[in-house]
C-alpha positions as CSV (number, residue, x, y, z in Angstrom):
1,X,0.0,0.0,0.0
2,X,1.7,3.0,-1.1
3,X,1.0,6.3,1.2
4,X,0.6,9.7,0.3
5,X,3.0,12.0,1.4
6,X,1.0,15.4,2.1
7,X,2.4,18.8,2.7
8,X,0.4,21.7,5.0
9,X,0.7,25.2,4.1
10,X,0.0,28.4,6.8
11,X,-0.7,31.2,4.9
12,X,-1.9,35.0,5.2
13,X,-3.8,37.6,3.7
14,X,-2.7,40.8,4.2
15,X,-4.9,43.2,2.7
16,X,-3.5,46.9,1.3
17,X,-6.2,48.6,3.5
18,X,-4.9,46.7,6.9
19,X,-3.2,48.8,10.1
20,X,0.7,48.5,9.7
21,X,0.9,47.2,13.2
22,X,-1.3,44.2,12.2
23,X,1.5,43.3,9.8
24,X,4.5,43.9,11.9
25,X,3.7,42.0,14.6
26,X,6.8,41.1,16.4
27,X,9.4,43.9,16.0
28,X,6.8,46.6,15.7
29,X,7.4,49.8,17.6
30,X,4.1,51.9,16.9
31,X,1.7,52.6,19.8
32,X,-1.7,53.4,17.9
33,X,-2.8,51.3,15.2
34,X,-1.8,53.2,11.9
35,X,-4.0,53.0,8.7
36,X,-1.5,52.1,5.8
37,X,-3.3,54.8,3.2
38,X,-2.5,57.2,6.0
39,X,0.8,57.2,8.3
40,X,0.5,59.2,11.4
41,X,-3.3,59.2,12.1
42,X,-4.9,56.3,14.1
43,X,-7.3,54.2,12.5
44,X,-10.6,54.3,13.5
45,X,-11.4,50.7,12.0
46,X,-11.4,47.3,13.6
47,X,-8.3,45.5,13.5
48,X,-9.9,42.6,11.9
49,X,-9.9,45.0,8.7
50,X,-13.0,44.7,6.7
51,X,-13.2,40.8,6.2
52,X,-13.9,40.3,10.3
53,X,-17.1,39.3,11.4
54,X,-17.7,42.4,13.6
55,X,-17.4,44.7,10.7
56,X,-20.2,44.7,8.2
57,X,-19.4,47.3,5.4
58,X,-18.0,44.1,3.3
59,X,-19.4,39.9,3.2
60,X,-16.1,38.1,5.0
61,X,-14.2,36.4,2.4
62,X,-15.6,32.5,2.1
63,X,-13.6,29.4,1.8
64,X,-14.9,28.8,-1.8
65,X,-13.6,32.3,-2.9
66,X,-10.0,31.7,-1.9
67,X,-10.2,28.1,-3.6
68,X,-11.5,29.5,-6.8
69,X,-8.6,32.3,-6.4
70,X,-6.2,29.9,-6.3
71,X,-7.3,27.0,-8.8
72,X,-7.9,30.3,-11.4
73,X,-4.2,31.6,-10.4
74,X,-2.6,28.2,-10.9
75,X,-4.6,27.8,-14.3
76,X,-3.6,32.0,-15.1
77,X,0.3,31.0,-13.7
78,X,0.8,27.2,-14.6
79,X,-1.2,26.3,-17.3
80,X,-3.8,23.1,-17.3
81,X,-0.9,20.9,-16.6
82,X,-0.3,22.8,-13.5
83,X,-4.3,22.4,-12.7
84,X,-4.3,19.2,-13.2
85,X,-1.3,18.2,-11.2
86,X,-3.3,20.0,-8.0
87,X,-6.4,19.5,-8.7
88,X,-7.2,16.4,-6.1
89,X,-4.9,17.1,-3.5
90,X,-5.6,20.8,-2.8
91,X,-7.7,20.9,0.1
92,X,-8.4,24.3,2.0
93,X,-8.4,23.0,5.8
94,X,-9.1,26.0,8.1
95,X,-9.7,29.8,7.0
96,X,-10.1,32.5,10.0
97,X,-12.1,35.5,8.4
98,X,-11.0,37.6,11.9
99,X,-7.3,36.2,11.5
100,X,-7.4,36.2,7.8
101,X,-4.6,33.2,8.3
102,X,-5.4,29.5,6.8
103,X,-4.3,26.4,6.1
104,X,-3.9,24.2,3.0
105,X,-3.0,20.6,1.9
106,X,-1.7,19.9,-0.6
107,X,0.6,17.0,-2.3
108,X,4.1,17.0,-1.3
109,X,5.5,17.0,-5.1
110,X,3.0,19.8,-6.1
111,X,3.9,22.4,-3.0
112,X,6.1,24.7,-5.0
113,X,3.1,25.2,-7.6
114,X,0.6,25.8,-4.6
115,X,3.2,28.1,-3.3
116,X,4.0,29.9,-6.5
117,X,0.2,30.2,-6.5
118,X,-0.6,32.0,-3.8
119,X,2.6,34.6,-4.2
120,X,0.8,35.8,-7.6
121,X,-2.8,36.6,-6.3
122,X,-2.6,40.1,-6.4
123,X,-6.7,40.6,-5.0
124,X,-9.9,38.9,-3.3
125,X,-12.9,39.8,-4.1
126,X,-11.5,43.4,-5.6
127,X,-9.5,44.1,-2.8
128,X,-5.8,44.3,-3.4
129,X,-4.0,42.2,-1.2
130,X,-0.6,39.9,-0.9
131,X,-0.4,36.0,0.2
132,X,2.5,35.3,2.5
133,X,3.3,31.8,3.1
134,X,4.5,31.6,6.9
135,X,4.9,27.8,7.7
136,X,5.1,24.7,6.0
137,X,4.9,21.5,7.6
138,X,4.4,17.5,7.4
139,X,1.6,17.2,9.4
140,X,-1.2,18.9,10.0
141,X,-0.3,18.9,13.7
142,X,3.1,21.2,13.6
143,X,0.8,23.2,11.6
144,X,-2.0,23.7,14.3
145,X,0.6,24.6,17.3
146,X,2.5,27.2,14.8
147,X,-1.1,29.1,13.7
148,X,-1.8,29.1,17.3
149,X,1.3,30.7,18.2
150,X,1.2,33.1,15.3
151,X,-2.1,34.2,16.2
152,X,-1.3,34.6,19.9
153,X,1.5,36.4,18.9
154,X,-0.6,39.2,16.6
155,X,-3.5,39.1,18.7
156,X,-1.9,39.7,22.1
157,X,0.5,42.4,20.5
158,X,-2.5,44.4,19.6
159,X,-4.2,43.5,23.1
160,X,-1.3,45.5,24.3
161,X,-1.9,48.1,22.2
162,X,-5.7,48.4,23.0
163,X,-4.4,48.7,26.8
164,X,-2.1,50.9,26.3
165,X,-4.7,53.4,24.6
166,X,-7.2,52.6,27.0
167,X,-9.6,50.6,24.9
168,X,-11.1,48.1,26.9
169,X,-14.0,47.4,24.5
170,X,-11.4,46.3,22.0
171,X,-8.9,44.5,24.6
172,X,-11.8,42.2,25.6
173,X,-12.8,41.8,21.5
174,X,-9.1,40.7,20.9
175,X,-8.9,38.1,23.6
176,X,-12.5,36.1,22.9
177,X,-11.2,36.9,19.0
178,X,-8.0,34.9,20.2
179,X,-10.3,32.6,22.1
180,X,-12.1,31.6,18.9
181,X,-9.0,31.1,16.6
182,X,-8.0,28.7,19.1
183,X,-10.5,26.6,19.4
184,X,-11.2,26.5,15.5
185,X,-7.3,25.6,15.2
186,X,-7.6,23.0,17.5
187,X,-11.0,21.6,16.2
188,X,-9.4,20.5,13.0
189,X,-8.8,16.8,12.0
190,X,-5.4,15.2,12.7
């Protein structure tokens, strides 16, 4: 019996619109959230950005919409060879809308494809954004414990920023928001 060797992907979505400090997590030296379109006023939106489920002026992207993304930007990059090589192993496995982080598997041999994939997605549902790979891994496992610590990481780094401007509405937001990511991590099949 021959087994088939699988490769797990953590990914983000960062969209052009998103506060700098939600990007630059761990060296970032900010105090006040700072809207990317402009530097040096604080941003009045959540720090979800518009895909969260607290903030209704736009539908949270859906797992269907990133698949059909990425099957259209491996057909656009790679040809119908390269959507035929991933067609059956490609397998979206967890997708936080508040995070905007997920996690793919995918076929050990066709990774680099994937990969390639998700680096030329230039927007989501009209919204200009970049794919950054962060982690991959063997098992789905390694992958869990590393998106838990990258979202504890980002989430607690702006909980210290909520404190520190005296937002408690938004401190107590970030840590059920951390709360949920968590359990949705750990909920997922091993």
């Amino acid at each position: 019996m021959v087994r088939f060797k699988n490769r797990y992907l953590l990914f983000e979505i960062v969209y052009a619109d998103t506060p700098l400090g939600w990007t630059t997590i761990p060296g970032a030296t900010s105090l006040a959230l700072v809207n990317a379109s402009q530097p040096g006023e604080a941003a009045d939106q959540n720090p979800f950005g518009d895909t969260g489920r607290n903030n209704c002026r736009l539908p949270p992207l859906a797992n269907k919409d990133l698949v059909f993304a990425l099957k259209d930007s491996i057909t656009e990059n790679f040809g119908d060879y390269g959507a035929g090589l991933t067609q059956r192993p490609l397998t979206l496995k967890y997708f936080s809308p508040h995070t905007n982080v997920g996690i793919l598997r995918i076929s050990r041999e066709e990774m680099h494809i994937v990969w390639g994939a998700l680096t030329f997605i230039k927007e989501l549902k009209g919204r200009p954004c970049i794919i950054k790979v962060i982690h991959t891994s063997g098992t789905i496992k390694k992958c869990q414990l590393t998106t838990i610590k990258y979202d504890r990481d980002r989430i607690m780094f702006l909980r210290n920023q909520a404190q520190m401007l005296k937002d408690n509405q938004m401190y107590t937001q970030l840590g059920l928001a951390y709360k949920e990511s968590a359990d949705e991590v750990n909920a997922l099949e091993i």
